[in-house]
C-alpha positions as CSV (number, residue, x, y, z in Angstrom):
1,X,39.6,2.1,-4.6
2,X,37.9,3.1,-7.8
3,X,39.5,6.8,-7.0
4,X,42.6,5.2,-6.9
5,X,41.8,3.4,-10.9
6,X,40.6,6.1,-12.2
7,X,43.8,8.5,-10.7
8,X,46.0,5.9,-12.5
9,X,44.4,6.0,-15.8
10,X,45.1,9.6,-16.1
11,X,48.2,9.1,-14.9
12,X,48.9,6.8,-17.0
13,X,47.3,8.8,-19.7
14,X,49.4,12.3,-19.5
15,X,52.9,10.0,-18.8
16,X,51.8,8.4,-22.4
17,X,51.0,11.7,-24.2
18,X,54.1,13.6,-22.8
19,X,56.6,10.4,-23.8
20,X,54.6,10.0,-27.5
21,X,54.6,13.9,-28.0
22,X,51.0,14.3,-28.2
23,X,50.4,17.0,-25.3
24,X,48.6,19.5,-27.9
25,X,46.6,16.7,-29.0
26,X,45.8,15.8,-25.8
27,X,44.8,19.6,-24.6
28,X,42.3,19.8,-27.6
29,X,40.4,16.7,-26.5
30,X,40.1,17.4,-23.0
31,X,38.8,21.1,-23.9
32,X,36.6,19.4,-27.1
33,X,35.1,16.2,-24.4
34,X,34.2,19.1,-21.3
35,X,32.2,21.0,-23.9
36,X,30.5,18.2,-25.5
37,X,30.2,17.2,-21.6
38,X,28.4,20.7,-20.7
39,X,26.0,19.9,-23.9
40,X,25.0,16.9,-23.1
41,X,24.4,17.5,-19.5
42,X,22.0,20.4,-20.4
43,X,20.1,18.3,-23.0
44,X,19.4,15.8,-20.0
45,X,18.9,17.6,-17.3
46,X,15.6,19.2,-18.3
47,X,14.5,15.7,-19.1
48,X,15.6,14.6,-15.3
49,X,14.0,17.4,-13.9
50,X,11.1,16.8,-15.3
51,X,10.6,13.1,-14.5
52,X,11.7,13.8,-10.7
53,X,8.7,16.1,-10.8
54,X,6.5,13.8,-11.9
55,X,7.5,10.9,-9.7
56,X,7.2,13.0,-7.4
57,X,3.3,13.8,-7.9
58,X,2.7,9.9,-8.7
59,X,4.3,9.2,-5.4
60,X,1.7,11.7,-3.4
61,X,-1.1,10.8,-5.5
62,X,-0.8,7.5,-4.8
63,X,0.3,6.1,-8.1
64,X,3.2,4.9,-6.9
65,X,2.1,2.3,-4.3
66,X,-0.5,1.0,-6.5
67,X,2.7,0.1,-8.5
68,X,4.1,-1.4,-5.7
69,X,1.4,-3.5,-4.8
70,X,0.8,-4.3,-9.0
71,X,4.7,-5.7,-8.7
72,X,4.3,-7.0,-5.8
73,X,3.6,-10.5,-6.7
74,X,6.9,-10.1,-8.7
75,X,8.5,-8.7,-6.0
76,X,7.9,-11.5,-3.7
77,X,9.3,-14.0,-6.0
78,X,12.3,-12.2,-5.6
79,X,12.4,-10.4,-2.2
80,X,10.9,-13.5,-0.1
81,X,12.6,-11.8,3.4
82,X,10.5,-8.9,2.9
83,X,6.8,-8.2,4.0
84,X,4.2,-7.8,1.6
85,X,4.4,-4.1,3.2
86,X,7.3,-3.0,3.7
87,X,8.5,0.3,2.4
88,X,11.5,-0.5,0.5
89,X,9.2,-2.4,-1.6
90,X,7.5,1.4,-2.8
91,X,11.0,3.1,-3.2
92,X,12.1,0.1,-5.1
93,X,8.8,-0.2,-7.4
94,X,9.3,3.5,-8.1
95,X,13.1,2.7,-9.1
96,X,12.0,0.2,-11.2
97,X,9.1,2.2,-12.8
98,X,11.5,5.1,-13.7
99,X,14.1,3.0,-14.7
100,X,12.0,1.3,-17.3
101,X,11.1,4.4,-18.8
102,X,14.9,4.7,-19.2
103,X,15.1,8.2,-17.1
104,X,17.7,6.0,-15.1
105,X,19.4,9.5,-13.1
106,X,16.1,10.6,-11.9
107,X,15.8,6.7,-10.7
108,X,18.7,7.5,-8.2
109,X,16.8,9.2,-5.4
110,X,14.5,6.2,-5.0
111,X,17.7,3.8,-5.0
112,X,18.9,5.5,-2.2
113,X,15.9,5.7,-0.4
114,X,15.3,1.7,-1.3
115,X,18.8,0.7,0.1
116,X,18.4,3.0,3.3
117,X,15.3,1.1,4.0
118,X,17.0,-1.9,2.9
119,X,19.8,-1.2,5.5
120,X,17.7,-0.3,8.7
121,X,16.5,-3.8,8.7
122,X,19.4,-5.4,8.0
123,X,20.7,-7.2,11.4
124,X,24.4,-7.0,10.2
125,X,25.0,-3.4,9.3
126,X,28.6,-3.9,8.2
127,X,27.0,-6.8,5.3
128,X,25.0,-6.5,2.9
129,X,21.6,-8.2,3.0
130,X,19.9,-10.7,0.9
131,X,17.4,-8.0,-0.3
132,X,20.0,-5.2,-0.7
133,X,22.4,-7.6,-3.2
134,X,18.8,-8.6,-4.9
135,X,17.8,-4.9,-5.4
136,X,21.6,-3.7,-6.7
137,X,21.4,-7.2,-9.4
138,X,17.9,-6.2,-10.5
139,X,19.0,-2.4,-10.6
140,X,22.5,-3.0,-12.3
141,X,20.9,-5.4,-14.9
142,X,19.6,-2.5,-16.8
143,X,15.7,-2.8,-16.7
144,X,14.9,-0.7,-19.4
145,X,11.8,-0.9,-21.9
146,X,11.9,2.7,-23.3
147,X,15.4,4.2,-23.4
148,X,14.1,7.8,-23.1
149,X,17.5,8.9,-21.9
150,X,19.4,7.7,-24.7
151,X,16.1,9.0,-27.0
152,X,17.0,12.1,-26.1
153,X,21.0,11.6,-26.9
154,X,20.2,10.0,-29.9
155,X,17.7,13.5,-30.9
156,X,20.1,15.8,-29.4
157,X,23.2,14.1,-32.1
158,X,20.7,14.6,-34.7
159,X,19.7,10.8,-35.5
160,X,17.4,10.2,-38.1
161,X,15.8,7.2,-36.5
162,X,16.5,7.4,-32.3
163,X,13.8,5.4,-32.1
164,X,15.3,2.6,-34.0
165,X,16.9,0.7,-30.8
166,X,13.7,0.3,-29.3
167,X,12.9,-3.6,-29.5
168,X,16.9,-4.3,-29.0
169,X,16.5,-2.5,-26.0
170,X,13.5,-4.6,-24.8
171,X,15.3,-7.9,-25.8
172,X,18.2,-6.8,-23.8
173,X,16.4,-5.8,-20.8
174,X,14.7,-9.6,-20.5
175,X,18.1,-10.8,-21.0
176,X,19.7,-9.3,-18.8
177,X,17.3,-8.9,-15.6
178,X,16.5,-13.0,-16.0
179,X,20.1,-14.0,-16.3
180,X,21.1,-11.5,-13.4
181,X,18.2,-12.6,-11.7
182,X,19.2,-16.6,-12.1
183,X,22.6,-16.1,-11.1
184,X,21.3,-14.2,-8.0
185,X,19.4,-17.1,-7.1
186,X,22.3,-19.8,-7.7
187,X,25.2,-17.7,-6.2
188,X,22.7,-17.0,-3.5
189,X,21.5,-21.0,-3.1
190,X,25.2,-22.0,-2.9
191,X,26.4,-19.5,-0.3
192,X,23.7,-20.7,2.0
């Protein structure tokens, strides 16, 4: 479906530039936005890399269940079907973790490995559970308390002050997660 919406827009696109005689116009854009593209892609991915990497150590070493079990409190407030030690509860901590620390590509792995676990204990396999609609609203809602990703953006465009979003981005975050977080819990109340 979204293939399908974004295959119209550019349709929809090109049949605009070719009837309003911008073609040229739109040729130097798409060659100006894959280079700015390619720029921006290797100013991230260092970043990415490097977080996976450590992740990665903090999930062998331990660091990363201690997290769990830190949230976990939290987490049963939220996740009430699922056992105080369950694995998806780790994956998920760790997705949370990263994604505060606004590194929100190297976050994906975890996501994946949170909704797989999410997914073998699901009883209906073709539905979502409880726990896996939970974990997408607290991911989508944009927990962030340190944008580092958009840091970096904001450094590479040659800001003066990237830093200066900081505290909108932590109001935003509470925001955000609690209202998502509410409406989970109504929408979820008035289905049942």
């Amino acid at each position: 479906m979204v293939n399908k919406i974004w295959g119209s827009f550019i349709v929809i696109g090109l049949f605009y530039g070719f009837i309003t005689g911008k073609i040229d116009m739109m040729n130097q854009e798409i060659i100006e936005c894959g280079s700015s593209s390619f720029e921006l892609f290797f100013s991230m991915f260092p970043m990415m890399i490097l977080w996976s990497g450590i992740m990665k150590i903090a999930q062998e070493a331990g660091i990363l269940e201690f997290l769990s079990r830190l949230l976990r409190p939290f987490f049963s407030l939220i996740f009430p079907e699922l056992k105080k030690d369950d694995p998806a509860l780790q994956y998920i901590a760790s997705n949370l973790t990263i994604n505060m620390l606004g590194i929100h590509n190297a976050s994906t792995p975890f996501g994946l490995k949170a909704m797989k676990c999410l997914q073998e204990e699901n009883p209906k396999k073709d539905t979502a559970s409880k726990s896996m609609i939970t974990f997408l609203v607290l991911n989508t809602s944009g927990v962030t308390l340190i944008a580092t990703d958009i840091l970096a953006v904001r450094s590479g465009m040659g800001s003066v002050n990237p830093t200066d979003l900081l505290l909108v981005t932590i109001l935003a975050t509470i925001l955000n997660t609690t209202f998502a977080l509410l409406m989970n819990a109504y929408l979820g109340r008035r289905e049942r």
